[in-house]
N, C-alpha and C positions, 0 to 999 in steps of 0.2 A: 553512287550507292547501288545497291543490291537489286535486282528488278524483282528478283523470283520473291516477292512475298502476298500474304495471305489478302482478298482484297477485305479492307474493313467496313462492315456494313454497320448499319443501326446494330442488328443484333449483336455483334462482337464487342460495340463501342457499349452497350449495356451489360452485358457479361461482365465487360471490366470495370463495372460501377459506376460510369461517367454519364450525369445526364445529358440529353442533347447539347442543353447551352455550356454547357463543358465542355463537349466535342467543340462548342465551334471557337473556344480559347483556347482549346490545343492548334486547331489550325490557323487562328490567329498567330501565335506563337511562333509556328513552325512555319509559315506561309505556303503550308501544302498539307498534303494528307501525309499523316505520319505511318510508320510502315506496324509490324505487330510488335515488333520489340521495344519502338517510340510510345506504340500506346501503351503497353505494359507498363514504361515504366512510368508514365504521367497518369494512370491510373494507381499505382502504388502512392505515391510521392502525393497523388491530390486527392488520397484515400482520408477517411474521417482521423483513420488511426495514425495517419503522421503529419495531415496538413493541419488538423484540430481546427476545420474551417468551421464547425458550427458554434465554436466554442473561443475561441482564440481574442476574437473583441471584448469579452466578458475578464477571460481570463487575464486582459492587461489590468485591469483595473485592482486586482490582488496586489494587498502589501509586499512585497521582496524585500528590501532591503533594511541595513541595521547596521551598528558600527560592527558585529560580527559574522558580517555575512561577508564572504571573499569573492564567491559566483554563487549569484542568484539564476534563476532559468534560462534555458536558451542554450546549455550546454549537456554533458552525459547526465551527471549530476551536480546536485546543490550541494556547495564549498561551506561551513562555516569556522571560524578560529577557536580553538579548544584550549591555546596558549603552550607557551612554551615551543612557539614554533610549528607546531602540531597542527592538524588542520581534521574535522569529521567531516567525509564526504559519505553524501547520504540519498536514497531516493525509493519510491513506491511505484511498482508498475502493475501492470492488469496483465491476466492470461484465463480470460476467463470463456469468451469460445474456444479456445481449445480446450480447456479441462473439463468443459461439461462432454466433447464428441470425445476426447479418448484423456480421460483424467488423470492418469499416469504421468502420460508425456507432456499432456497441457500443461500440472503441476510443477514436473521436473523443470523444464524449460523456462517455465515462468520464473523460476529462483535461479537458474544458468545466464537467463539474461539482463537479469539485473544485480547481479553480481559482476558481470559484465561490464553495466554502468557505469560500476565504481570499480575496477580496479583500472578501467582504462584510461581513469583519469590522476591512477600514479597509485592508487591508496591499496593497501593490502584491506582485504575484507575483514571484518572482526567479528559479527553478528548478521544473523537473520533474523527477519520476522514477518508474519503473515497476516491477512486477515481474509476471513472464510464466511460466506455467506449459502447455506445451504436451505433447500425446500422444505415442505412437512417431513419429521421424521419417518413416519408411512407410507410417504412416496413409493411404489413398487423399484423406483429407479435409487432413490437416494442412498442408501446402503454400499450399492457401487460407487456411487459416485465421492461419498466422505472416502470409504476403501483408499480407492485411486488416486485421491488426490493429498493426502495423509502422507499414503506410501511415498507417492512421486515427490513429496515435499522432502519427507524424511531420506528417503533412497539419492538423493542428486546432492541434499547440504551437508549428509553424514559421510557421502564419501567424498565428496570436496573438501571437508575439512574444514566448513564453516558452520560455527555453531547456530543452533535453532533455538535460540532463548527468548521466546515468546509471542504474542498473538492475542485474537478474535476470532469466536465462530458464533455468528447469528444462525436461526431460523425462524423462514416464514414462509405460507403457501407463495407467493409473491416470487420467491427463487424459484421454484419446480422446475420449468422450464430454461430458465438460464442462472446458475451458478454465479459467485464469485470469486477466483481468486488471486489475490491480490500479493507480491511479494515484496518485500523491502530487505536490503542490506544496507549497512553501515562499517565503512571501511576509514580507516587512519592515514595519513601520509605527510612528509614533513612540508610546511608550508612553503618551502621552496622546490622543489619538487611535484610539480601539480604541471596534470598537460592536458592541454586543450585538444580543440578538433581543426580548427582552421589552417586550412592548408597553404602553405607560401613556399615561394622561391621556383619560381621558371627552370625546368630543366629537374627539378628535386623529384628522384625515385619514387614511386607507388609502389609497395609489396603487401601482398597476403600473406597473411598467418595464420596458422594452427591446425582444422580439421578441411580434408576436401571438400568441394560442392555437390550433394548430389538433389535428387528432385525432390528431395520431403520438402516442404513447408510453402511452398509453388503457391502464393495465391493469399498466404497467411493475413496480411495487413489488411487485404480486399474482404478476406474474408470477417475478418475483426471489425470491418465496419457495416455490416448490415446483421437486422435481428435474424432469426432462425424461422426454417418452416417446418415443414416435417420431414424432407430429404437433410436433415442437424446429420444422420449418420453415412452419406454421405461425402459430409465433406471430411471425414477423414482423412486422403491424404495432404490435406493442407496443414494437419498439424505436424508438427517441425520436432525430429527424435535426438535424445539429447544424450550426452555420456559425461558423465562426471568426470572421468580419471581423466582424460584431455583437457577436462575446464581445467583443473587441479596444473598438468603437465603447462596451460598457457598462460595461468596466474600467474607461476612461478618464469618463465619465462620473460614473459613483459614487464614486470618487474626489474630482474636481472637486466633487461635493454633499458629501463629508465634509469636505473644507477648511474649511464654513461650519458652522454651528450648526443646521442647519436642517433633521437626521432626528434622530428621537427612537427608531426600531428599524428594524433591517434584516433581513431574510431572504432568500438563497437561495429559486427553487424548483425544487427538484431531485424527488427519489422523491417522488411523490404531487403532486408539483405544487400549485398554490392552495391544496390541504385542506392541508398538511403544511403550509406556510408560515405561513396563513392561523391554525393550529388553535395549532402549537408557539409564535407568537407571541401571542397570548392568554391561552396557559395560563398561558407562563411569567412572565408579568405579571399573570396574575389578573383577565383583564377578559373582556371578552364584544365579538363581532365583528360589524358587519352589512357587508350586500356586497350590490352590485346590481348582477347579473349581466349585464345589459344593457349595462352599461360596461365590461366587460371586453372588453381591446381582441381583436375575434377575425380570422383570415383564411380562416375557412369559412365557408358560410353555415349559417343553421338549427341552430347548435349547440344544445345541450339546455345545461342547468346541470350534470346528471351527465357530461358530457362534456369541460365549462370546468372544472369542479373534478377531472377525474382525468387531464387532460392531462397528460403531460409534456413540450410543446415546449420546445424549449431556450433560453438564455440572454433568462430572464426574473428579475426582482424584487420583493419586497413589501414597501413601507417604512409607517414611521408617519412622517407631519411633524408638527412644532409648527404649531401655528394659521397660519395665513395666512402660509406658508410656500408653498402650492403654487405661483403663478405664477413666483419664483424658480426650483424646481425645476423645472417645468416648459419654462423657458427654456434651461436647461443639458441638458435628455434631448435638446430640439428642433433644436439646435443640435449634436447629437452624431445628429441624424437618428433617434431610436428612438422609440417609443410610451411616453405618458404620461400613465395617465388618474386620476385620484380615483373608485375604486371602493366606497368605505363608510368606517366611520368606528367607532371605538373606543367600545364601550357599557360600561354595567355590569351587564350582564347577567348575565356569566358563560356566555353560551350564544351559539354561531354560529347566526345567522339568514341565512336567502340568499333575496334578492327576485329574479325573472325574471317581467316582462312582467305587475310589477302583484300579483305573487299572493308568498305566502311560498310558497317549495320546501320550505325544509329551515330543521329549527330543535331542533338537538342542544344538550344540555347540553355543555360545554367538558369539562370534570372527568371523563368518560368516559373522554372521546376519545386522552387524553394519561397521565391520572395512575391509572386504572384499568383501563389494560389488562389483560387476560391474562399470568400470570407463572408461569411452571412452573418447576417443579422436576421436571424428568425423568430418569427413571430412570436412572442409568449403572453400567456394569458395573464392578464391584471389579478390582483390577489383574491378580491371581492369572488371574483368567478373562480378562480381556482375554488375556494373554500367551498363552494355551492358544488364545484366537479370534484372534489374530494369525497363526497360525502360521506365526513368522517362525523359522526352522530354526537349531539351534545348530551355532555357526562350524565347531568339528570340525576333523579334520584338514585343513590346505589345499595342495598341492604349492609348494614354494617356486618362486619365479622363475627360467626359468632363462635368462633376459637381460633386465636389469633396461633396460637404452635399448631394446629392441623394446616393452616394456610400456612404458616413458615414451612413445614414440611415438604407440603405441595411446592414452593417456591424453588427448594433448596434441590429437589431433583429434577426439577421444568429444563428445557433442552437450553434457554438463554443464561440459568444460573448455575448450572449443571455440574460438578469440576468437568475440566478439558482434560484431568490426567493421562487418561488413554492415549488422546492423540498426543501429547509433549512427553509423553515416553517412548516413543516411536523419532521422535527427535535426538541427536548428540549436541545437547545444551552445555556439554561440559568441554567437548573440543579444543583444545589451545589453552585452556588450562586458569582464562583470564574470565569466565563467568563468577562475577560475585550477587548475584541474584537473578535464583532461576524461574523459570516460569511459575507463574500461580501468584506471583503478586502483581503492584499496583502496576509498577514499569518494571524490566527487565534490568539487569546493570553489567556493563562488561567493563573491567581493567583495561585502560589503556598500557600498554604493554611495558614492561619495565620502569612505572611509577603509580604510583596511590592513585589515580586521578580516574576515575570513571565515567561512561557514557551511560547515558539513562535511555530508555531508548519505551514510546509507547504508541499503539495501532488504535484508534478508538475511533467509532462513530455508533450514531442509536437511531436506524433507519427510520423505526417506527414514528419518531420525533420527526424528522425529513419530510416523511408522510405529510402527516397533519398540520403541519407549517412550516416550507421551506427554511425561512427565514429564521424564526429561531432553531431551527435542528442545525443548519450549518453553525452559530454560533456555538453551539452546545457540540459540537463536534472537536469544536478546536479546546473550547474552556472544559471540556474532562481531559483531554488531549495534556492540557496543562495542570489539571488538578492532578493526576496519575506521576509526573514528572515530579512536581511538588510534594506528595504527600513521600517521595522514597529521599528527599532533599535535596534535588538538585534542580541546578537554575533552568528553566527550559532555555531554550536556544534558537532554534528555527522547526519547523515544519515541513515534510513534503506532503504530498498527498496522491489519492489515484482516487479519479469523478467518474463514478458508475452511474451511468443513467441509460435512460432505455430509450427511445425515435427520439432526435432534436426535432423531427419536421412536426411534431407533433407539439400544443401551443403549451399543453398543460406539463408535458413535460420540459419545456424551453421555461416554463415559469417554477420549475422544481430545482434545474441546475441553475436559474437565474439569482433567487432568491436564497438556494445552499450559500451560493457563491458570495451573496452579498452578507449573508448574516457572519459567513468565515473573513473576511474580510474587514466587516468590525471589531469582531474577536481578536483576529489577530493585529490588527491595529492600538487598538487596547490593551495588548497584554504584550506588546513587544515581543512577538513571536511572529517573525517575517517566514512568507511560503519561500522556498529556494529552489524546488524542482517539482515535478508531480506528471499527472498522464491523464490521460482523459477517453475512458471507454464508455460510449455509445452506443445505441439499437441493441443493446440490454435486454430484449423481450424475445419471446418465441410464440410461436402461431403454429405448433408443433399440437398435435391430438394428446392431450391431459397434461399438457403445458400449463402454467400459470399466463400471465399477459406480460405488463410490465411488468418489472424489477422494484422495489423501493425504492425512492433516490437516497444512496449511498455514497456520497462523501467520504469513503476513508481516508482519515488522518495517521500519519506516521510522523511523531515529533521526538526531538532528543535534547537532552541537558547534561548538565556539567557538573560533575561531582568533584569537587578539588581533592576529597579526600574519602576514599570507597571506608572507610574505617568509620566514620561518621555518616551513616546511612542509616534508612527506618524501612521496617519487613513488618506485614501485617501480623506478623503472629503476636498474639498475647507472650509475656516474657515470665510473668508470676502471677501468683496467684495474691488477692491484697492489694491489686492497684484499682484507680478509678479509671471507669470510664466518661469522655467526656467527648460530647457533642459538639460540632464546631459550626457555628449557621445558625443554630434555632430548631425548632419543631417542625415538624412537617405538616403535610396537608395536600399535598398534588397528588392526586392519584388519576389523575386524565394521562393516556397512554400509558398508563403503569404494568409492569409484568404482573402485579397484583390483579389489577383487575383484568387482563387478559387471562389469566393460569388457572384465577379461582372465579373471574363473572364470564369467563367465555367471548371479552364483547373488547374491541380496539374502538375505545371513546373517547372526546374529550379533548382538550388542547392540550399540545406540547407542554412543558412545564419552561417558565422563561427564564432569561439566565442575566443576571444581574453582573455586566463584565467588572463596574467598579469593584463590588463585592468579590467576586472570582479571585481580583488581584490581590486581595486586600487580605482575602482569605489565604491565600497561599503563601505569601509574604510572611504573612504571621505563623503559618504549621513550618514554612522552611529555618524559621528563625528558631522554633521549637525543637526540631529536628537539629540543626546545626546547633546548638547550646544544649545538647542530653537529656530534655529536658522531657521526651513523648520516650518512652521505650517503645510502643507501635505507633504505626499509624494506617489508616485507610481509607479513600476516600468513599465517600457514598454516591452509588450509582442505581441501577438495574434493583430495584428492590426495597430499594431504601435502606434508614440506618438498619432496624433489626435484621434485615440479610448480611448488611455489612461489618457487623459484629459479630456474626453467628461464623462467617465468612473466618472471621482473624479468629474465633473458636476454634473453629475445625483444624488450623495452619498449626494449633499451638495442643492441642489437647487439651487443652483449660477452658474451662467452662466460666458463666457468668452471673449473675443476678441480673436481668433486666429491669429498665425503670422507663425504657423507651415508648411508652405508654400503652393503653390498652385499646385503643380504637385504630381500624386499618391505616387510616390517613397518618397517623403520628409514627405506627409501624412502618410502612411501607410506601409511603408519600414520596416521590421522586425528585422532590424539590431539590434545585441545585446549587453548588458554589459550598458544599459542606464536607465533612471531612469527622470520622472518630478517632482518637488519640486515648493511649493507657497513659498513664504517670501512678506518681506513686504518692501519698498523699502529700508528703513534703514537697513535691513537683507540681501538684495540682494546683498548690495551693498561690506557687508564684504564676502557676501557666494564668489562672485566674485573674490575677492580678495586674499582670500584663494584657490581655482581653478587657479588662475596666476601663487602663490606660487607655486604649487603642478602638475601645467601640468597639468590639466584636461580641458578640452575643456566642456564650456557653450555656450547654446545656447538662446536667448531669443524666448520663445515662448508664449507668449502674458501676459496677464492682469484682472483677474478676477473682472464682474461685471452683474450688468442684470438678466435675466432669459432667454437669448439666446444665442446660440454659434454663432459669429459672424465676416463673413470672411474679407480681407481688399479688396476683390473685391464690396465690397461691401452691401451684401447680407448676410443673417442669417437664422437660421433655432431656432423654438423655443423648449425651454429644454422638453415642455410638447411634441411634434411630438415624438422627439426622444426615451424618456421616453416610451410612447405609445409602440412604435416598440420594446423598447430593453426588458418591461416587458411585452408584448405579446405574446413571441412564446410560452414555456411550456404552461400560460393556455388555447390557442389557440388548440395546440398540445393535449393536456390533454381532453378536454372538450368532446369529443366525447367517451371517455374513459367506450369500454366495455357500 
């Protein structure tokens, strides 16, 4: 090997993230000191953001499996069966340091590489979707930052050609400092047809595909796993620049090469670029990799090796072919205009060797790199003490409302209840031509291509819940997750997810991701909704001057069901005027962390509101059954607000107004209580929905009567649908207008 390298001190081996007793399991490992490009890449590889060391023990303990799960995690993405041969592959990833230092690219990249995910494991893409966690809207920074990342979402999936049909955007001071954003695709592929990453056969070609190497994104994964100080700007060029019409040119490509027989593994390279692809496709087949670095197709010059392996340029590939396979492949990259070179070739080595200009650079054992990382078990704080370091204040007395439409009002334009219009028009939701429900309802719904049969597809979590009790926020993460699937009628199916937390080394926050984890966990044990893929982003916080601190633990959920027939579907809007409305759940009464009492007392108090999984299922069971028998002309679940938002909500979708009957005290208005759902019918329909509810134990409640063009209370008094309207589509372009 190579002499002339860098000597690596304490401070090098800190640079690249590795605490001392790291360093001394790399040199265990290696049974000497590793040179710069050894450490590089054992500092990538045993980075938070791809070894998931602080997290990874917790994480086994999550439900996977199901009779329709095909691949559960440990691959690009989660596989589940849609029938008919068909298979939805699906996953949610994080890019959320990057999109707070340059929000464009962070955004763009963020949906480049997880669309990524899924097609590299056969599936054409079919759907996007996001979810966005931004700071105070006064922020002096926020403005740019929704801008950027808006743009970057819209500008990278509108010219890919994959539709953006839906989402989440929170606010809370708690983001200022570090951002969220999270992206999820959902892509189709025949259930024989599906390709993995693990790499086999002695002697079998390595080639790259698609864009060349250059230095942007040098550091990316290193950098995604620590929080921010105040040099956040920079690390700018560690974010990674991205170009749509290439994703587009390598979609279509890899595609085309999976029709034939003629790759044996594929991978993504996303985080960590060449090493991550290069290393997880080895391990996970048990072989050993060489690579000759000099065919790596690059567009700098003078690149080193440590630099071609810790790139992250974008929309690139690492495939194995079968023997004498390349000049086929190679015909189809050429002809799709990208880069396509045979770069090394599968050993039995068991150890990555990397040749540059004649000499070995690097020559790591495999078995380190992947199956021996770093695994903690870190310390987290007992719940008792969390509750006392939360100090999140008990509810107490609270003044009751004393005009329950001026508080609707207020509600109806607040940044969490807000419409999102703005930004999902800046979206191409209609792309491909197979959206049959666009943004602004409960789930999203796309045609699966050339039959009736639709994907339901939803992004949900309620940080502020997270907060004040890990435990039930993560279940209430998953069971809206599933109420939203349900209330459009389709079967849920599986879950991915992306865990946003802020220091693991820190106790109260290892007892925040601990407890997310275990409340989602019974959830989706309970409601037969298996996790199949997900991500896990960490040190979440900045220490950045008018930064916030931490993040809120954020769990976003991304789950999808099964529509047999997109023709029998439910859309929140009112359909006529003369139906009933009717409550599903009962009355409410939770206003502890309510947007109510945050929007109109100023004050985040009070316990989470709990979530009853028996009830959840029990509940949804009965709206899907309502929904599939014609029986609800709308439906919608109650979230963020409670019922009277979530009626005012299917008002505004419809232009029909209502008679309320939802009662006249805040709690009964705007109580957050969960596991409930409004439905229209018509009174001939009410009258058997009711009936069926008797059978079944379910408690109805009557909550008025759709008519009018105003919401109107039985005090007598109304507010008109255009007031409310006003408020609830003014704050984004209110917010926006000054924009830079």
């Amino acid at each position: 090997m190579s002499s002339t390298v860098p000597q690596i001190t304490p401070e090098v081996v800190a640079e690249h993230g590795l605490s001392p007793e790291e360093y001394d399991r790399v040199l265990n490992a290696l049974g000497r000191e590793p040179n710069l490009t050894e450490l590089g890449i054992f500092s990538v590889m045993w980075s938070e953001h791809c070894s998931y060391k602080s997290s990874k023990i917790h994480l086994m303990k999550l439900p996977t499996k199901g009779p329709q799960v095909i691949c559960g995690p440990g691959e690009n993405a989660g596989v589940v069966d849609i029938g008919d041969g068909q298979a939805a592959i699906f996953k949610m990833e994080s890019h959320n340091h990057p999109s707070y230092i340059e929000p464009y690219q962070g955004a763009a990249t963020g949906v480049g590489g997880i669309l990524r995910d899924v097609f590299t494991m056969g599936a054409r893409p079919v759907a996007n979707m996001n979810a966005l966690r931004f700071g105070r809207p006064d922020h002096p920074k926020m403005r740019h930052l929704i801008s950027g990342v808006v743009r970057g979402i819209g500008g990278y999936g509108n010219c890919v050609g994959v539709p953006t049909i839906g989402g989440e955007v929170n606010f809370h001071p708690a983001y200022d400092g570090n951002i969220l954003v999270n992206a999820m695709t959902v892509g189709v592929a025949d259930t024989d047809k599906i390709f993995y990453s693990a790499a086999s056969g002695i002697g079998n070609p390595i080639v790259y595909v698609g864009s060349k190497t250059g230095r942007d994104g040098i550091h990316g994964a290193t950098m995604a796993s620590a929080d921010f100080g105040d040099d956040a700007d920079a690390k700018r060029p560690t974010v990674q620049v991205g170009d749509p019409f290439t994703e587009k040119l390598l979609i279509e490509a890899c595609l085309e090469l999976m029709a034939s027989d003629a790759i044996v593994a594929i991978q993504d390279m996303g985080a960590a670029g060449l090493t991550s692809s290069s290393v997880e496709m080895a391990s996970k087949g048990g072989v050993g990799i060489q690579l000759n670095m000099d065919d790596v197709p690059q567009r700098e010059t003078g690149m080193t090796t440590y630099e071609m392996m810790l790139s992250e340029s974008q929309e690139r590939m690492l495939m194995v072919l079968k023997p004498g396979r390349e000049a086929f492949a190679e015909a189809i990259f050429q002809k799709w205009e990208l880069d396509f070179a045979v770069i090394g070739h599968v050993t039995d080595t068991g150890r990555m060797v990397l040749i540059h200009k004649g000499e070995t650079v690097c020559d790591i054992p495999l078995a380190p790199l992947a199956d021996d990382a770093p695994l903690y078990d870190r310390p987290s704080m007992p719940k008792d003490e969390y509750k006392i370091w939360s100090k999140v204040e008990p509810l107490g007395e609270i003044a009751e409302s004393a005009d329950i439409g001026a508080d609707l009002v207020t509600l109806m334009g607040s940044p969490d209840i807000a419409s999102r219009r703005w930004i999902w028009e800046q979206y191409d939701h209609m792309v491909g031509a197979d959206t049959v429900q666009r943004p602004g309802g409960d789930a999203a719904v796309v045609r699966v291509h050339g039959s009736n049969k639709g994907i339901a597809i939803s992004t949900d979590c309620t940080p502020r819940y997270c907060y004040a009790d890990p435990y039930e926020g993560g279940k209430q993460a998953i069971a809206e997750c599933y109420r939203n699937l349900s209330a459009v009628g389709a079967t849920p199916l599986a879950v991915t997810n992306c865990l946003n937390f802020a220091n693991p080394q820190r106790p109260e926050i290892m007892a925040q991701l601990t407890g997310c984890l275990e409340g989602m966990g019974d959830a989706c044990r309970a409601l037969d909704f298996p996790i199949v893929s997900g991500n896990v982003s960490l040190y979440n916080e900045s220490k950045a001057t008018g930064g916030g601190s931490a993040i809120l633990p954020t769990p976003a959920i991304g789950g999808i069901g099964l529509l047999t027939d997109v023709d029998v579907m439910a859309t929140v809007a009112f359909k006529n005027a003369g139906e009933q409305l009717i409550l599903i759940g009962g009355k409410s009464s939770h206003l502890g962390q309510s947007i109510w009492l945050r929007e109109v007392h100023g004050r985040e108090a009070g316990d989470a509101p709990s979530v009853d999984l028996a009830q959840e299922r029990k509940h949804a069971d009965f709206v899907r059954g309502l929904v599939t028998d014609g029986l609800a002309s709308a439906v919608h679940d109650v979230s963020d607000g409670g019922p009277l938002v979530a009626a005012t909500e299917m008002a505004l979708a419809s232009g029909i107004g209502f008679v309320s009957l939802l009662g006249q005290t805040a709690g009964e208005a705007f109580g957050e209580d969960q596991g409930r759902y409004i439905v229209t019918a018509t009174n001939e329909n009410a009258a058997i929905i009711r009936q069926r509810a008797e059978e079944e134990d379910i408690v109805l409640l009557q909550a008025g009567y759709t008519c009018g063009t105003v919401i109107a209370f039985d005090k007598g008094y109304s507010i008109p649908l255009a007031d409310l309207r006003k408020a609830h589509e003014g704050f984004f372009p209110a917010l926006m207008d000054s924009e830079l």
